[in-house]
C-alpha positions, 0 to 999 in steps of 0.5 A: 500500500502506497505510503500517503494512502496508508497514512491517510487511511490510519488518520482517518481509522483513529478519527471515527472518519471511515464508513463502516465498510472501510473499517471492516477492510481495514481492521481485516487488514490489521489482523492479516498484516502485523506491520500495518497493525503495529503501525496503527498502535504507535500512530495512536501514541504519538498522537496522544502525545502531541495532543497531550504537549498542546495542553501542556503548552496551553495551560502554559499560555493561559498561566502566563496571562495571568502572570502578567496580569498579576503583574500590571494590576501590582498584585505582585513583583518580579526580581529583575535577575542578571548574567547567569542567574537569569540563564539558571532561572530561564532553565528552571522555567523551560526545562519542563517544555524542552523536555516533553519537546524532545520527547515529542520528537523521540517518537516523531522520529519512531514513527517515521522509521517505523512508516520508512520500513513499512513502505521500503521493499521486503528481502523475504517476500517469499517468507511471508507468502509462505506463512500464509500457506501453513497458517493452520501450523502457525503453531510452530512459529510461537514458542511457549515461554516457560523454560525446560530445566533439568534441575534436582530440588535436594529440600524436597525430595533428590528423586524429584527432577524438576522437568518445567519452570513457569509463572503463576499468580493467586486468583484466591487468598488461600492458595489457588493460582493460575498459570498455563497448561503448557506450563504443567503438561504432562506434570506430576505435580508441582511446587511454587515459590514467592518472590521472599524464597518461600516455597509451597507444595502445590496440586494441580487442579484443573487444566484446560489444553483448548484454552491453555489455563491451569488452576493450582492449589497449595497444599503446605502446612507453612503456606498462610492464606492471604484474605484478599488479594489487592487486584481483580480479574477483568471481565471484559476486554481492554482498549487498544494502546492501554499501558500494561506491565507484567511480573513473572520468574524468566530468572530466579527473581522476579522481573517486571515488564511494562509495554502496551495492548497491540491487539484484541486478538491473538496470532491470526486475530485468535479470539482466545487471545491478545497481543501485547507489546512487551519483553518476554523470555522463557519463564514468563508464561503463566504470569499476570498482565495487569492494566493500568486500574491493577486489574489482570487483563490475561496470562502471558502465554506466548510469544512469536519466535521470529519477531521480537515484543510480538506476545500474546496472553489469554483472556482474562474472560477465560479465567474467570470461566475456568475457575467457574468450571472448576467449582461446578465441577467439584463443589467442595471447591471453595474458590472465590475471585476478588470483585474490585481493585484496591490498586486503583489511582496508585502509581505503576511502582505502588502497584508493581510493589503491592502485587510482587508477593502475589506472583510465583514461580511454578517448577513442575515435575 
């Protein structure tokens, strides 16, 4: 697609300008054509960026009318400064505006590299075409991120051999966790560890192969049940660009990842889940993804193995149908998911901090 078409179709796409005919072509063409979608997401960015440095610099304007006004009416006197005491004042004053200034042209930069490559002619055309054509095996292209360790737990028992090593978080205060399926296939059982080094036996309760969520339940005599966790599950999905971060055991602490929603589908616009821009790395899966109220919005799951930050988490919708599932299924399950987040209206690091000793690694055997 030409360059100027492109940019014109996504201007008028973002401002509600298109009849629903070219909304329907052009969001099918979003889900067929990553680049294009990428684009898409990080057009709307910069907008919201330069839309928010124009408020800035109008609350700036209109501050400054008042100033000055304050000043002709002698309701108040300005110290008239020299040499370079006006030069440290001038910089106190403006350093606000040029940064958001040089910001601004960070990511007007970004997005013109990102239109450049879109448009320049691709080396590998023959790679895409053949995507296509095994769409039906797109499965060789992800790569579940959890990693394959051959490790002993000597504390536990030295005939264990640890066969998988994931991410979990609680859904229940006393002990129940989600992580995914492909995290505990095939598994015995499982143990789970906090980010203070603490360590629970855990069973596996439920796993659901189709849609790639599992349910654990820690069964330890030292494990303290918790009354209520500080996040909730999100019942519906999340707009597109919404600010996410993540927490999950890629290593033997704890690592936190921030990025954005991309998608409100999966590979092959998947319904079952939804892409998100964020560093992931093998470990990851089964972590939570939280949006920007402290509400899980899906589990990270995948990634794409030859594109980097192209990840994708199941649904949180789907948790909520796997623990219902669960406890129709066996009623002496005593399961109940906390209703509202009490992490609202917090900053990204309160929030990051209040949930840290709620995410686990999972080791399975």
């Amino acid at each position: 697609m030409d360059e100027i078409l492109l940019l014109d179709a996504t201007e008028r796409y973002l401002n509600g300008e298109i009849n629903a005919e070219e909304k329907a072509m052009f969001e099918q063409l979003r889900q067929t054509n990553q680049e294009v979608d990428q684009l898409v997401v990080e057009h709307t960015f910069f907008l919201q960026q330069f839309e928010r440095y124009g408020g800035l610099r109008e609350m700036k304007h209109t501050l400054h009318d008042v100033h000055n006004q304050l000043m002709q009416d002698g309701e108040i006197k300005e110290e008239v400064l020299s040499g370079s005491a006006k030069v440290v004042n001038l910089w106190k004053r403006y350093k606000r505006t040029i940064t958001i200034a040089a910001s601004i042209a960070g990511v007007t930069a970004l997005s013109i590299s990102s239109m450049t490559l879109l448009v320049a002619p691709k080396g590998n055309d023959k790679a895409l075409t053949e995507l296509g054509k095994k769409v039906n095996q797109f499965e060789s292209r992800l790569k579940a991120t959890d990693s394959k360790l051959n490790t002993v737990i000597s504390k536990i028992n030295p005939d264990i051999v640890i066969t998988g090593i994931g991410s979990a978080f609680l859904v229940d205060g006393k002990g129940y966790l989600v992580t995914n399926a492909h995290v505990v296939k095939n598994a015995k059982g499982a143990f789970v560890s906090n980010n203070k080094g603490a360590e629970f036996k855990a069973q596996i309760v439920k796993v659901d192969e189709e849609r790639d969520i599992a349910i654990l339940k820690i069964e330890d005599k030292d494990y303290k049940a918790t009354a209520t966790l500080p996040y909730s599950i999100r019942k519906s999905s999340t707009a597109i660009a919404e600010p996410i971060f993540t927490l999950g055991y890629p290593r033997n602490e704890i690592v936190y990842g921030e990025g954005y929603l991309s998608a409100k589908t999966g590979f092959n616009g998947d319904t079952l889940s939804c892409q998100i821009a964020v560093a992931a790395n093998p470990g990851n899966s089964g972590g939570p993804v939280f949006n920007r109220f402290g509400e899980v919005i899906g589990i990270l799951s995948t990634k794409e193995t030859k594109a980097d930050g192209v990840v994708f988490a199941i649904q949180s919708k789907y948790i909520i149908d796997a623990v219902n599932e669960l406890k129709k299924s066996d009623s002496s399950v005593d399961l109940k998911l906390t209703s509202k987040s009490s992490l609202k209206g917090m900053d990204r690091t309160q929030q990051a901090n209040k949930v840290l000793e709620y995410v686990y690694m999972v080791k399975v055997y």
